[in-house]
Structure formats: structure tokens, C-alpha cells
C-alpha positions in Angstrom: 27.8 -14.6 51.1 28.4 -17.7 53.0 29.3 -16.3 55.9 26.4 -13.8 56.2 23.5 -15.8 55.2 25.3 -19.5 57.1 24.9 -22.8 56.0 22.2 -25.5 57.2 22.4 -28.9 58.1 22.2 -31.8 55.7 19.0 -32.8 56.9 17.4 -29.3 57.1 18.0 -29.7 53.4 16.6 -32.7 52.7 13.7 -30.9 54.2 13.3 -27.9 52.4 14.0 -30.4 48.6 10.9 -32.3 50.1 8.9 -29.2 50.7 9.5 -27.9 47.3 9.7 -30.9 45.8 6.2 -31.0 47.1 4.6 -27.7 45.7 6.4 -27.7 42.5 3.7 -29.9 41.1 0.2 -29.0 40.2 -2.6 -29.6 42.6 -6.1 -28.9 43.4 -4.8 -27.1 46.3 -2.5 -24.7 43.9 -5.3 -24.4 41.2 -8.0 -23.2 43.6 -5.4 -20.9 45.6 -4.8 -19.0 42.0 -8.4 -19.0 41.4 -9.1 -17.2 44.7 -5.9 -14.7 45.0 -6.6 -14.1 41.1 -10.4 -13.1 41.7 -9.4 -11.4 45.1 -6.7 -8.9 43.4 -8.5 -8.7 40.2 -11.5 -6.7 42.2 -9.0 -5.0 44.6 -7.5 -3.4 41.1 -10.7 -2.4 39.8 -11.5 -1.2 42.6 -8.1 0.7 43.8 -8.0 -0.7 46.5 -4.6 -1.2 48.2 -5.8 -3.3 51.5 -8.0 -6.2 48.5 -4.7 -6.4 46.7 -2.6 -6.8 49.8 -5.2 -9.8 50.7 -4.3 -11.1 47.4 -0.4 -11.0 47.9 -0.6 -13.1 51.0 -2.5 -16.2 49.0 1.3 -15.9 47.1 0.3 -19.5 45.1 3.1 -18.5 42.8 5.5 -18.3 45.0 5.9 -21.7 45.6 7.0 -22.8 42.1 9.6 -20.1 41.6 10.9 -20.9 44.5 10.8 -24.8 43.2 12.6 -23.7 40.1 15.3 -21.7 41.5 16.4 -24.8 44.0 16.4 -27.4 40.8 18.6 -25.1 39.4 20.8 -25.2 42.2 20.3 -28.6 42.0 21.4 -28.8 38.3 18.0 -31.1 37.9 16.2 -30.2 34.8 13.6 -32.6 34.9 12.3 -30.4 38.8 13.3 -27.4 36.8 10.5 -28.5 34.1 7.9 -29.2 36.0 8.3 -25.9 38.8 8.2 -23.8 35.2 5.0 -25.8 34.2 3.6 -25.4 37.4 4.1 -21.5 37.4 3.4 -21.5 33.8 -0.1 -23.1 34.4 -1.1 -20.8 37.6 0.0 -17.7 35.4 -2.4 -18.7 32.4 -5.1 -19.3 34.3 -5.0 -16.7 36.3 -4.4 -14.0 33.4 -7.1 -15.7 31.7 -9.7 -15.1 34.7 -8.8 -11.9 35.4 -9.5 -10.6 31.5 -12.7 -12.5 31.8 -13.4 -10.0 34.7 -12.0 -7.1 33.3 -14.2 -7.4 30.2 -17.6 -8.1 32.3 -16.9 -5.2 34.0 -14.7 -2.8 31.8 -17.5 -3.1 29.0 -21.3 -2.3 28.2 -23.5 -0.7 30.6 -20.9 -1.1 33.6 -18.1 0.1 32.4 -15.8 0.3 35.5 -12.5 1.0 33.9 -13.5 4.2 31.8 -11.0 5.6 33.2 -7.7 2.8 34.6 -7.7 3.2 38.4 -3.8 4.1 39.9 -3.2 0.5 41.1 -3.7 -0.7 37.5 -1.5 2.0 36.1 1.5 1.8 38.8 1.8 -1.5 37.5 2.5 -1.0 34.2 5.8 1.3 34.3 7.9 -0.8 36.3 11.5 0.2 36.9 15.1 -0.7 38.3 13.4 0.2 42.0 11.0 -3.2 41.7 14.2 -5.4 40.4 16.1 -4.1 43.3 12.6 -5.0 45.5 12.5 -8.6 43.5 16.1 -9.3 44.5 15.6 -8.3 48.6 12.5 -10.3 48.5 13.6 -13.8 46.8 16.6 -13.6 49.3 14.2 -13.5 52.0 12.0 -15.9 50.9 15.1 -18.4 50.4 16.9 -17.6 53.4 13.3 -17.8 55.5 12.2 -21.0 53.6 15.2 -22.6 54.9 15.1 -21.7 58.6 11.9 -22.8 59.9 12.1 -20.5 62.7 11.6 -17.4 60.2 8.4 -18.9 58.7 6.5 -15.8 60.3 8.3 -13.7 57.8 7.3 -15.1 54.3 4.1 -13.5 54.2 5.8 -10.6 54.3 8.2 -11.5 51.4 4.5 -12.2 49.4 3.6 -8.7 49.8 7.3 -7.4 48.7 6.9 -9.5 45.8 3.1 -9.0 44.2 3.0 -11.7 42.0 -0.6 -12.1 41.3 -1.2 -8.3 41.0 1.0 -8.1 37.5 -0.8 -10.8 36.0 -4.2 -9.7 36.7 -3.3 -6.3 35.5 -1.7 -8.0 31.9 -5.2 -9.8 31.7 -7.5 -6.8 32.1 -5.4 -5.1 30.2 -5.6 -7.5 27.4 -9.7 -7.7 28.1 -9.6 -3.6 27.1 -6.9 -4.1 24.4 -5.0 -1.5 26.1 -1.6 -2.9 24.7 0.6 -0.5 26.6 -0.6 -1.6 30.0 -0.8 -5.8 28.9 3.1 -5.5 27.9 4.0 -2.8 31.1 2.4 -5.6 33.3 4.2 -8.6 31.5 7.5 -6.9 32.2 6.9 -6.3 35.6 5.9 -10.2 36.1 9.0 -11.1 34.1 11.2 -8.8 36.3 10.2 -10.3 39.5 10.3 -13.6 38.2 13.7 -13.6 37.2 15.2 -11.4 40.4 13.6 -13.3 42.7 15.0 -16.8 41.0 18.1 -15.1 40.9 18.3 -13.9 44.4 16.9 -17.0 46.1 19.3 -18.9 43.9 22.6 -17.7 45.4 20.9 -18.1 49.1 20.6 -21.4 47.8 24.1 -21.9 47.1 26.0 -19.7 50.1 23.5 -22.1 52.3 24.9 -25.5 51.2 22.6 -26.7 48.4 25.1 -26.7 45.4 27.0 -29.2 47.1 24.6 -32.0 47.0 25.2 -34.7 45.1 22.3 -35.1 42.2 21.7 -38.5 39.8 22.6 -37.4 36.4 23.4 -33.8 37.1 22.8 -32.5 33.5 23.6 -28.7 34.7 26.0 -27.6 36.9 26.6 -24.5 39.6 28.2 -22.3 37.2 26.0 -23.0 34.1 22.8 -22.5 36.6 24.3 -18.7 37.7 25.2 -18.2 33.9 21.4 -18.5 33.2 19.8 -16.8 35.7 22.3 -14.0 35.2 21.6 -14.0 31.3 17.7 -13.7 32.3 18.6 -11.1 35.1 20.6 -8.9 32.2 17.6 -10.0 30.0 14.9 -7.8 31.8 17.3 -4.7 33.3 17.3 -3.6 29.7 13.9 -2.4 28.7 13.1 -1.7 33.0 16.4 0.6 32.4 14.8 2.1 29.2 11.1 2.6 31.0 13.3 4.1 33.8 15.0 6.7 31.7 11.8 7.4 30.1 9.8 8.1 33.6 12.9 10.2 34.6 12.2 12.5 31.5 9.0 12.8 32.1 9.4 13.6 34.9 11.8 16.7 34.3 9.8 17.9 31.6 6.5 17.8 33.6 8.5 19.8 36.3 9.5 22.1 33.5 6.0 22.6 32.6 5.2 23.2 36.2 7.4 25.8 36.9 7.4 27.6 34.1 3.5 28.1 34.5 3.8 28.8 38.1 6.4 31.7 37.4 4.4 33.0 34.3 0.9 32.8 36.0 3.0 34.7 39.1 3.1 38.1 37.2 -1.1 37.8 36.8 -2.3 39.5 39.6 -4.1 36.5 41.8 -3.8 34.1 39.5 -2.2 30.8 40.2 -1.7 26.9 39.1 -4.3 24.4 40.2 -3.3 21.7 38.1 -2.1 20.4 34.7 -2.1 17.4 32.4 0.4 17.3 28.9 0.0 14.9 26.2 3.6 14.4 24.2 2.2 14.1 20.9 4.4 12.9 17.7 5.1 17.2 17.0 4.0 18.8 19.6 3.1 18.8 23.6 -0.8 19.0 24.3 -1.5 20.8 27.9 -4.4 21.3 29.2 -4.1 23.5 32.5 -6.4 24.2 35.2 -6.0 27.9 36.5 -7.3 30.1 39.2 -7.8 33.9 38.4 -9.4 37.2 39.8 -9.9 38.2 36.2 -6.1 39.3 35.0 -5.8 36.5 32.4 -6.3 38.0 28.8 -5.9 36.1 25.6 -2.8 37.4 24.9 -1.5 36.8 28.2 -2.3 32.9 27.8 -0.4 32.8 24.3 2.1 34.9 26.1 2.9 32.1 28.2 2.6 29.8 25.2 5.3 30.4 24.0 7.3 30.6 27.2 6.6 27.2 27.6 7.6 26.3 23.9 10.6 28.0 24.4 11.7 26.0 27.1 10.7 22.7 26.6 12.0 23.0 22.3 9.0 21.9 21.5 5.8 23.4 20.0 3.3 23.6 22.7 -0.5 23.5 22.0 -1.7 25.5 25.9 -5.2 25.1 26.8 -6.0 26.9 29.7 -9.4 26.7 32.0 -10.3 29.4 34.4 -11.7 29.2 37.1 -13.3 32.8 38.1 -11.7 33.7 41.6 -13.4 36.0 44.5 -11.3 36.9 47.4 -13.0 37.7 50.3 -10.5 37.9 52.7 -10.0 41.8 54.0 -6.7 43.1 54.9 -8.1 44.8 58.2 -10.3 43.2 60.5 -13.4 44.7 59.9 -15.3 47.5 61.2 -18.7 48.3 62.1 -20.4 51.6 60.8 -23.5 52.9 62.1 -25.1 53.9 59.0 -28.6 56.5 59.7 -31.7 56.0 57.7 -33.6 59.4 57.2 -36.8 59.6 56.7 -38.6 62.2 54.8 -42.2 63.2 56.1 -44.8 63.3 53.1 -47.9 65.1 53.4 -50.9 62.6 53.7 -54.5 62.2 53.6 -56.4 63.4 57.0 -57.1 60.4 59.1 -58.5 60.2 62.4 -55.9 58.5 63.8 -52.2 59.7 63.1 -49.6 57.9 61.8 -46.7 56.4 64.4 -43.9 58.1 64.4 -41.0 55.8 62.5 -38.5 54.3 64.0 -34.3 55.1 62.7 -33.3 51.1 62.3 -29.3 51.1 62.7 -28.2 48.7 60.3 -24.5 47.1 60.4 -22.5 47.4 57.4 -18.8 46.1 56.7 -16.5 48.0 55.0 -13.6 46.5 54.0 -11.1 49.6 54.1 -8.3 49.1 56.6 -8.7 52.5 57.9 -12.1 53.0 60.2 -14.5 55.4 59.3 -15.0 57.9 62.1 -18.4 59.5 60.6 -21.4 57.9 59.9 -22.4 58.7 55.9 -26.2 59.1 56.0 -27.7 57.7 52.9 -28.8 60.0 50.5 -32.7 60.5 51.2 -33.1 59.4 47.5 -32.5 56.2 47.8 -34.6 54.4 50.1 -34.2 51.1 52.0 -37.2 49.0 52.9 -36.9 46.8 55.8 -39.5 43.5 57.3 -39.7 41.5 59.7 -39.7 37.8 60.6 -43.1 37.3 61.6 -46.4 34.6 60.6 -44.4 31.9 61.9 -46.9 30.7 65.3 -43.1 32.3 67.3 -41.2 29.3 65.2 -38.9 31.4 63.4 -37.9 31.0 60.1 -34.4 29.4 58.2 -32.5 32.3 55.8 -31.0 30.0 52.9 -27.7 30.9 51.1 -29.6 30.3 48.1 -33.8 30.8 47.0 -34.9 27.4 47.1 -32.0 25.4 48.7 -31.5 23.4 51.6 -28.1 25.3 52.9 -29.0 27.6 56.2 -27.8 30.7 56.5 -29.3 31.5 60.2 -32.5 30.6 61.7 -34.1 33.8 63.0 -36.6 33.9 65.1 -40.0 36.3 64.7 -39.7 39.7 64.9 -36.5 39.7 63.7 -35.8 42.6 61.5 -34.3 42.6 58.0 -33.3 44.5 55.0 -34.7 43.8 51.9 -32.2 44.4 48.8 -35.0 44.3 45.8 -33.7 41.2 44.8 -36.7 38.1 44.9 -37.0 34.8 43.0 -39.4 32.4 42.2 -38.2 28.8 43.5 -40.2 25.5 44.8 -43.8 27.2 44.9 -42.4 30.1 46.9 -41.4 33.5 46.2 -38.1 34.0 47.7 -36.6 37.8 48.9 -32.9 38.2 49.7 -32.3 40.4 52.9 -29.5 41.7 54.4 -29.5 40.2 58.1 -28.7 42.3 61.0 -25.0 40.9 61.1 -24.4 42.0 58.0 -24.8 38.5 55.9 -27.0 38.3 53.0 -29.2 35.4 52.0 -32.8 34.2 51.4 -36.2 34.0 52.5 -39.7 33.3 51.2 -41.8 36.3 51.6 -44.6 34.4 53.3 -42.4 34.7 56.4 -42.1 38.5 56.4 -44.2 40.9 57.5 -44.0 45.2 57.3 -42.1 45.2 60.9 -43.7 48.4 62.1 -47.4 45.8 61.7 -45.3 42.9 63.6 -46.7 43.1 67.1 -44.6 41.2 69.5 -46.5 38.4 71.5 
């Protein structure tokens, strides 16, 4: 290692034991760095935001002391390696301590932020081999660009890779919410950074040069200081391998679950998956799934797939499904227009001196969704008649045909005189009475009646 990472000059190293000599200690300027990045990542969780939390990582204030510890041990001086752990120990109390006074103000009462744990919070708490293996690449960095000034521009870099702070906060709101599970995710997250990145920067340490400085009183020595920080590395790749085998199960059962409802819900003409959510439960799986259907999913059909999913998973399965009604209005053919003829029948009426106008045959467009175009116009049976209005009343403004009596959604704005087709259908909503009409386009929506007139009385300006 060596020979890739090159050793440094005697007095580059008397340097970087000053500099960490320096920050190993507790200062005003450490305390009120943790205070800051603690506050800072604290909101950027609660808030799930990515960019806060990022602002928080670049603060890095416990950095510094790891850092600190891992070159004491290098060192083989206990005394520096007591006071860097002290140092860290301090920042990491006080910041876990802030950050579940936060969590309660705003995770409890009236507020009540964290009802339901944001993703940054909970990707925190299931940490696996992938952040050791992150932990490792980053303390090397930070060691190896510690030690060459000229790669100073990189270390805040190496904070983001690392995410100190973030852990911590997230084991202090957890603690705030008693939410056990995500306190003790978070702590071993912490505790497997802590130890990869002491471990990592450790050996750059060494293949730099460090171990063979000369120390008063060495009380440890190379060997017994890679012992240790291999016995702490072994320490945490237990329970992150056991967290890791369980996310890999869940994982494979969840894409089980998926699957299986995806092929069942297949044979359900248009039906399909939206989404699901299972609950493994001490003797049994609880899933609740979200599903999309025309109308093809029966009862049976749901305990049908059931027990398909019961059968595969070996497990009893309590299935809740939750339709959602589906309308397809997509048409196989592109549509086509028929002319459809409106006959009037003449009625015999009253003797008046002046006759009655002649009415006028309204063509009216009507989709029909069959692929196959209909050559002859079907007149409408003279049984059932069809009453059709005007725009008009408006002072020539027009009027707006909403989607739905009442609401602010604009189907067209049509101006007066334009006429429409009433379908019967009227509704009382916001003082007005409201009339849905078929629009010469074929759309249907509505329009308060005040704006229609009988369109053989509209009279064109």
C-alpha cells in the first residue's frame, strides 16, 4: 500500500501531528460547528431534504477528531487517543441531544411533522455492508488528502461520502419519538462509519510513514493499533451483514408479492397493479394492495389470488385489496363523424294570425366508437325528442361550459348564439341552476341556464 498511496516528508508530518494535534481538543470553534451542522441536518431530515443535509455534511466537525484518533493510534499515544475519543464523544452527545430536542418540538402536539418518518430518516436506519465499504473509501481519502496539502479541495468531498452528523441526528429524533428501531438503525450506522473510516485512514497513516516515528513512552504499538481497529471493524460487519441479509429477503419476498399479483391480476380483464404495501406479522403477511379495474374483480377472484400468494410465499397471507373503478376511453379506431337527422313532427295548433316558422333540421355530431364507419345516417325515432338552446343573454360575451355544475374547470367558452343540446340532466349549484348540453363537437359539460335561450328566439345582432 506503500507504494500506491507514497510516503511524505518528515516535516510534512510534523505538520499534519500539529494540525490534529490541534482539533483533537474541544473548542468553542468545534462546539458551535456541531451546534450549527446538528440544527442544519436535523431540519434538512425533517424536512427530506437532500440539498439541507448535504449543507450539513460539509460543516463535517466530527471529522476532525476521528481523524485525531486514528493518527494517535498510529502513533501508539493513548493519552491523544483519549482526548480525540472525548472530543468526538462530546460533539456526538450534544449533538444527539439537540437534535431529539428538535425532533420532539416538532414530531409532537399540534405540529406533528414526523406522523409519518420522511425517506432521509428511514434510509438511515438500515445501513448495510455498501456504507462500510463507502466508510472505508472515504477515511482513505480523508487521510491520504489530509496529508497532501495540495488535495485539500477534496475533503469536502470526503464529508459528504462520510455523513457523520446525519446518523446522529436521526438516533436523536428517533429517540425524541421512541421509535427504538430507527434510534439503534442510526447508532449502527454512526458506529459503522466511525470504525471504517478509523480503520481506513489508519493504514494510510502507516503506508505514508507515520508508524515509524519515534513516540515518548509508546504504550501501544503498530501491530496492537491494527489488531484493534480490525477487532472494531469485525465488531460492526456482523449485525450490518445480518441487516443486509434481512433487506435482501425482503426484498425477494416483496418481488414475489409483486409478481405474483401482477400475473394474477393479468387474467382480470383490465385490471392491473398500482401499488402494494405488506406487513410481515409474527403468523402471517398483512398486504394491502392498490388495484386498477374496469369492473372484473369479484370477491372470489380476490381470495382466488389469496391464496396464490400464500402458496408462494409459505406463509398465510391476509390480502386487502382497494379498487379503484377504471373507465377507458381510448377507441380502437379513430373516430368517426355521423350525421344524425332530427325529424320533426308537425302538430295541429291553435289558429294564429301569424304562422309559425318553419323549423330548422340541426345536424348534430355524434362519436361512435365502432371501428367500422357507419355509411347511413339512423334517424332518431320521432318518439324521442331532443331539445336544443342557444348561447344567448350574454351582451355578445359568450359564456364558459364547466366540466362540472358549479366548478371552476372550462370545458369551452362559446360564444352567443352558439347552439347546444340539452340532455335533461340540470343541477342546482352556487345560486345557479346548471343544464348539461352536448356541444356541437360532441363534448358534454355544463352551463347555467340563465345563459341559454330557445335558439329559434336568439336573434343574431
Amino acid at each position: 500500500m506503500s507504494i500506491v498511496v507514497g510516503q511524505i516528508s518528515k516535516s510534512r508530518q510534523d505538520e499534519v501531528i500539529k494540525e490534529l494535534d490541534h482539533v483533537s481538543v474541544v473548542s468553542r470553534d468545534y462546539i458551535v460547528l456541531v451546534i450549527l451542522s446538528c440544527v442544519i441536518a436535523t431540519f434538512g431530515l425533517i424536512l427530506n431534504s437532500g440539498a439541507i443535509i448535504i449543507g450539513a455534511m460539509l460543516i463535517a466537525p466530527l471529522m476532525s477528531p476521528i481523524i485525531a484518533f486514528s493518527l494517535a493510534l498510529v502513533l501508539g499515544d493513548l493519552a491523544k487517543v483519549g482526548r480525540s475519543l472525548a472530543t468526538l464523544l462530546l460533539g456526538v452527545v450534544l449533538a444527539g441531544a439537540l437534535s431529539a430536542g428538535l425532533g420532539h418540538m416538532v414530531g409532537s402536539g399540534h405540529w406533528n411533522f414526523l406522523a409519518e418518518m420522511p425517506a432521509e430518516i428511514l434510509s438511515r436506519t438500515q445501513p448495510t455492508l455498501f456504507d462500510l465499504v463507502v466508510a472505508l473509501a472515504g477515511g482513505a481519502a480523508a487521510a491520504y488528502a489530509l496529508a497532501r496539502p495540495e488535495l485539500s479541495a477534496t475533503l469536502p468531498g470526503v464529508a459528504i461520502a462520510t455523513a457523520l452528523m446525519p446518523p446522529v441526528c436521526v438516533a436523536g429524533i428517533g429517540f425524541s419519538l421512541g421509535r427504538s428501531s430507527v434510534t439503534g438503525g442510526a447508532i449502527l450506522l454512526f458506529a459503522a462509519n466511525f470504525v471504517a473510516i478509523s480503520f481506513a485512514s489508519s493504514m494510510v497513516f502507516i503506508a505514508m510513514g507515520f508508524g515509524s516515528r519515534v513516540v515518548s513512552r509508546r504504550q501501544i504499538g503498530i501491530h496492537q493499533a491494527v489488531l484493534l481497529s480490525g477487532l472494531l471493524l469485525l465488531g460492526v460487519t456482523i449485525p450490518l451483514l445480518v441487516f443486509m441479509a434481512r433487506i435482501v429477503s425482503d426484498t425477494q419476498q416483496n418481488n414475489l408479492i409483486r409478481t405474483t399479483l401482477i400475473d394474477d391480476l393479468s387474467k382480470v380483464g383490465d385490471s392491473s397493479l398500482v401499488s402494494f404495501d405488506s406487513r410481515w406479522q409474527a403468523d402471517h403477511v398483512d398486504i394491502t394492495a392498490t388495484v386498477r379495474s374496469s369492473g372484473g374483480l369479484t370477491y372470489d377472484k380476490a381470495q382466488e389470488i389469496q391464496r396464490d400468494v400464500a402458496a408462494r410465499l409459505r406463509k398465510t397471507v391476509a390480502l386487502n385489496l382497494l379498487v379503484i373503478p377504471l373507465t377507458r376511453l381510448t377507441p380502437v379506431a379513430p373516430p368517426t363523424v355521423t350525421a344524425v337527422h332530427v325529424t320533426v313532427v308537425a302538430t295541429k295548433v291553435p289558429a294564429s294570425p301569424t304562422p309559425l316558422p318553419t323549423p330548422t333540421v340541426l345536424p348534430t355530431a355524434v362519436r361512435t366508437v365502432t371501428p367500422t364507419p357507419t355509411a347511413v345516417p339512423t334517424p332518431l325515432p320521432t318518439s324521442t325528442p331532443i331539445a336544443y338552446e342557444a348561447i344567448g343573454g350574454t351582451d355578445q360575451e359568450g359564456a364558459n361550459v364547466r366540466r362540472l355544475p358549479g366548478m371552476t374547470a372550462i370545458v369551452a367558452a362559446l360564444p352567443d348564439g352558439t347552439i347546444v343540446q340539452l340532455t335533461g340532466e340540470r343541477s342546482d349549484a352556487n345560486g345557479f341552476t346548471w343544464v348539461q348540453v352536448v356541444l356541437p363537437d360532441g363534448r358534454v359539460g355544463w352551463i347555467a341556464s340563465d345563459f341559454l335561450v330557445p335558439y329559434r328566439d336568439y336573434i343574431a345582432p
